[in-house]
C-alpha positions, 0 to 999 in steps of 0.5 A, a space after each residue: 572154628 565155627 560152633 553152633 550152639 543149641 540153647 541159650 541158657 546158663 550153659 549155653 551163654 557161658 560156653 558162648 561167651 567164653 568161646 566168642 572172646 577167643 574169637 571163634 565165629 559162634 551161632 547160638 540158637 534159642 527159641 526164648 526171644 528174651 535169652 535169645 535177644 540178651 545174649 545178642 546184646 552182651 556177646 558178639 556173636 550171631 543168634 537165632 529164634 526156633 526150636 534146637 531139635 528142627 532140622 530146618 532151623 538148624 540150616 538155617 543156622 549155617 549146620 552145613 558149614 559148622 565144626 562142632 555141634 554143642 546141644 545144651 538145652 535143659 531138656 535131654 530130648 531136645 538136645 539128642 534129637 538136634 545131634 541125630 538130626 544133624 548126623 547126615 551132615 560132616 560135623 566134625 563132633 556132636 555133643 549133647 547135654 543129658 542129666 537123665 540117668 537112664 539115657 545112660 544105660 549102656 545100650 542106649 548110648 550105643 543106639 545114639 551114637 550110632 544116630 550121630 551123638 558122638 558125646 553126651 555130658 551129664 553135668 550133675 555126674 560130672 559136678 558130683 566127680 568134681 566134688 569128690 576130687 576137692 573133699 580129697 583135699 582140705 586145701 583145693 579150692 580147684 583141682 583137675 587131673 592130667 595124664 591119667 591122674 599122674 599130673 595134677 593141678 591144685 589151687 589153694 589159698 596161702 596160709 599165714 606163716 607158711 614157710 613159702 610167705 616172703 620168699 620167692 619162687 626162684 628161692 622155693 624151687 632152689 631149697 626144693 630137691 628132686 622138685 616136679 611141680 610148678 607154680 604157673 598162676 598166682 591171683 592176688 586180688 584182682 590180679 592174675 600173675 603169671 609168675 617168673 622166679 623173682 615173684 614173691 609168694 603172699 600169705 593169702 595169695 591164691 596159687 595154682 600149681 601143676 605137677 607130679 601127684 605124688 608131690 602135692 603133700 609136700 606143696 601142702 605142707 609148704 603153704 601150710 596145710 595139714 594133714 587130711 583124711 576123708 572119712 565123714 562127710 554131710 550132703 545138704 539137699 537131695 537132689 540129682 547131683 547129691 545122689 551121684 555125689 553120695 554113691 561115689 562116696 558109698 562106693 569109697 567107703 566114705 560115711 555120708 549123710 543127707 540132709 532133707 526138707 523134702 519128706 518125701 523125697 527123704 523116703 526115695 533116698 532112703 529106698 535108693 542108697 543103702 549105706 548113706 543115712 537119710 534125716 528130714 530137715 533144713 540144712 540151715 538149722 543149726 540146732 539139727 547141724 550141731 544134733 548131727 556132730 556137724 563140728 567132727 565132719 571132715 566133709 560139708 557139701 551144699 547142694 540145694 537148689 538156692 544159692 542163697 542157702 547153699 552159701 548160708 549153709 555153707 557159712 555155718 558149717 563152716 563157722 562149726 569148724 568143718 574143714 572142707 566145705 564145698 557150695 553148689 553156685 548155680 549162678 556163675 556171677 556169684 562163684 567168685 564171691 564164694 573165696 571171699 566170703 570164706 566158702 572153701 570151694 565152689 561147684 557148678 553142673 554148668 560150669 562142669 559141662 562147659 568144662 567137658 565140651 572145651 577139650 572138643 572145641 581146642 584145636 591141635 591134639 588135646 588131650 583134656 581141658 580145665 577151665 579154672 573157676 578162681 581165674 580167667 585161664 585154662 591148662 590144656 594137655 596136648 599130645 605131640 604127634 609126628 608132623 608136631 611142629 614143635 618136636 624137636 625144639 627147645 622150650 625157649 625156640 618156641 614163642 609161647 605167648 607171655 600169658 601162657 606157661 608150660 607147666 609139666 611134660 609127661 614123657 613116658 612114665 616120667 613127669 618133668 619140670 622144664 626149663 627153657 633149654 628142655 626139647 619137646 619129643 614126640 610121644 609127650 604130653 604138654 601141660 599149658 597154663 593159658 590166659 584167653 587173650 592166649 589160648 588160640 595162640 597156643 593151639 596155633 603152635 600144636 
């Protein structure tokens, strides 16, 4: 596939750099000679010097023979200006990066799609979602839905003396009845596993399991969590992202606190969100976290805008004894140090865009994307449609690469675990652990 990349930023080089390893042909337009001269350096792709939003540099960029269009610049205008400017051309999807609230007004959308924006991503709505989605669990340091929610992937960190720690897969799955989950990545160290029956779980092992939703407290209980209810959570920082985080939370009848060095800024929040209590401070003042009974919160979500102090923070509260605690990383360098260090889970706007443009570059019927943060590997859903090469087939007849694995098959209201003799039909959806050196294969086979 051949994608044109307008912005050479965080997320424009991270969606660069991901989709150039899985050899799509990529062209990456910046008007920065620095960003730009870097990511020719690093990455094997094609770059060019000019303003996104001229139609003459985007020609120049090859747009005539461009699939997809992905305009991620950290400027809203730019970006929609370069879609609409390639909307006479027979792109097979345009995206635009929008963060401004306002450019979500319903008739506005509406008035861009018909100029030829065919998708706009706000990273910090959908980080604040992502962010919700993990305060559900004290235990997900990922977690990502599939089938309208009815499928879900977890991944979470082992526990000493869970009941699995010794055993192996194969062992698990025989004591477990009527069992619809799967375990399809374990990473240990810096190992990433795609695992069969003989591997044997580790205490402190990362494990990512995909199944029927309904199922995930017993997969909890066996890695030995708890039980966890959401009822008081802590934001730190009062910034976009924060404010979208703490209406979800109101909306859900969720308590929420935010955390302010801005005195100003508090005086806006105050005005903006109703329920949500607003105090002036530093989020790394343990005296004003302690004041606040930061040791009874189930919830403490950084998101400054330092990383530094998003993991300081986070360390502290963390040290209080709250029981999930979430970082904002704006650095993506930095997001696999955070399970080290002791941080629950991590969240980055970038990452969360790069996320949401994937489902429109993958080939085949796809449903939706998730790229997972702790390990180089992404679950990908498709749909098998008549035509499907693989309808019809059993499981094992396929060559499904050795670094991917099915997961979970939807087929009607039914989610199953299969096994190598299981027939794909049309009508499923098909849940795929994939590593890169695997997806394009993958694609291939939809």
């Amino acid at each position: 596939m051949r994608i044109l990349i307008v912005g050479a930023g965080a997320v424009g080089f991270h969606l660069a750099h991901h989709l150039s390893e899985e050899g799509h042909d990529i062209v990456l337009v910046d008007q920065d000679k620095d960003r730009a001269a870097n990511a020719q350096e690093q990455l094997d792709i094609m770059t060019l010097i000019g303003n996104g939003a001229s139609l003459a540099v985007l020609e120049r960029a090859g747009l005539a023979e461009t699939d997809l269009l992905a305009a991620v610049t950290n400027v809203d205008e730019v970006n929609l200006v370069a879609c609409m400017a390639a909307g006479h051309y027979n792109i097979e999807t345009k995206v635009a990066r929008v963060s401004n609230p306002d450019y979500y007004d319903e008739s506005y959308r509406d008035r861009n799609t018909q100029r030829g924006v065919d998708k706009m991503i706000n990273p910090e709505l959908e980080c604040a979602w992502e962010t919700f989605q993990l305060l559900q669990s004290e235990a997900a340091s990922e977690l990502a839905f599939f089938a309208g929610g009815r499928v879900q992937l977890l991944g979470l960190t082992v526990h000493e003396g869970a009941p699995v720690v010794g055993r192996t897969l194969a062992e698990v799955a025989a004591a477990e009845k009527d069992r619809r989950y799967l375990t399809v990545a374990i990473k240990r160290g810096d190992e990433t596993i795609v695992p069969r029956g003989d591997n044997r779980f580790q205490a402190e092992d990362q494990v990512y399991i995909i199944g029927e939703s309904t199922q995930m407290p017993r997969v909890l209980e066996l890695a030995g969590y708890r039980d966890f209810k959401l009822r008081r959570v802590m934001i730190a920082g009062g910034g976009r992202t924060s404010v979208y985080l703490a209406r979800i939370l109101e909306d859900h009848d969720i308590e929420c606190t935010i955390i302010e060095a801005d005195r100003a800024r508090c005086v806006q929040l105050a005005e903006e969100l109703k329920k949500t209590l607003v105090l002036h401070g530093d989020a790394t003042d343990m005296e004003l976290l302690e004041m606040e009974g930061v040791e009874g919160l189930d919830g403490f979500v950084v998101f400054t805008g330092s990383d530094d102090t998003n993991m300081l923070s986070s360390l502290l509260a963390k040290e209080q004894g709250v029981r999930k605690v979430v970082a904002l990383i704006n650095k993506i360098d930095y997001i696999p140090l955070v399970r080290k260090v002791g941080i629950d889970a991590a969240v980055s706007p970038r990452l969360s865009a790069v996320n949401t443009i994937l489902k429109y570059v993958r080939r085949g019927i796809v449903v939706s994307v998730a790229a997972l943060r702790g390990i180089e590997a992404e679950v990908i859903e498709f749909s098998i449609e008549p035509g499907s090469r693989v309808a019809g087939r059993t499981l094992a007849e396929i060559s499904f690469p050795k670094q991917s694995l099915v997961g979970a098959v939807i087929r009607g209201d039914e989610v199953i675990v299969p096994t190598g003799q299981f027939t794909l039909a049309h009508g499923d959806r098909v849940a795929v652990l994939a590593l890169p050196d695997a997806v394009t294969d993958v694609e291939k086979l939809f």
